[in-house]
N, C-alpha and C positions, 0 to 999 in steps of 0.2 A: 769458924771451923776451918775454914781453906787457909786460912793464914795460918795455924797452930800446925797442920799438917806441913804448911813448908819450912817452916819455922823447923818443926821435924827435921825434915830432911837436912834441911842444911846445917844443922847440929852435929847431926850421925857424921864422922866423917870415913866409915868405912865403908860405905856407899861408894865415894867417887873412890878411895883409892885400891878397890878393886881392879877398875879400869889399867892402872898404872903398872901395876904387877904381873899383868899379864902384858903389856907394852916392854916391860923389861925383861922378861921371858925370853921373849921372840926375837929382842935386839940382842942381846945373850949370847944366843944360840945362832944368832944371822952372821951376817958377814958384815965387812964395813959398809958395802954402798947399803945395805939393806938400813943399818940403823943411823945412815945419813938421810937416806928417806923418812926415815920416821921421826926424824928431828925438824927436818922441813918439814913436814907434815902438820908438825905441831906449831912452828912457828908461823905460817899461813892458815892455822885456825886461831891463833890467839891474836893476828893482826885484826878481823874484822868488829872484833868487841871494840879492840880500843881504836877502831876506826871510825864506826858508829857511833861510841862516848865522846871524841874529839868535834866529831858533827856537831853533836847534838849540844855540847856545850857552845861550840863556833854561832850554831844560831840562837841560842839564849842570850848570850853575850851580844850580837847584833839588833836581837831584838828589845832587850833591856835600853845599849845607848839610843836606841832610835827611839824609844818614849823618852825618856829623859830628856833630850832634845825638846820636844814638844809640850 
């Protein structure tokens, strides 16, 4: 059931890009430092996914040769 529900969501995709439309609103209608903030803003929240992903593959990868080894 929990999984058809996400599955859901992540189908629908006018869910997230409601978010967006309203992010482009405001840069719009802002000034330039206003929509330089929101662009870094964006790129220091999409740095720690693929920061986290890079880890986590970093220690699979370590931990895979280090049995193979053995």
């Amino acid at each position: 059931m929990k999984t058809k529900i996400l599955l859901l969501f992540l189908l629908l995709s006018q869910f997230s890009r409601s978010q967006c439309a309203m992010c482009k609103a405001v840069v719009e209608y802002g000034d330039k430092d206003l929509a330089e903030g929101v662009n870094s803003g964006i790129t220091f929240l999409m740095l720690f996914p693929y920061l986290f992903l890079a880890i986590g593959i970093f220690i699979y990868y370590r931990n895979k040769k280090k049995h193979q080894k053995n």
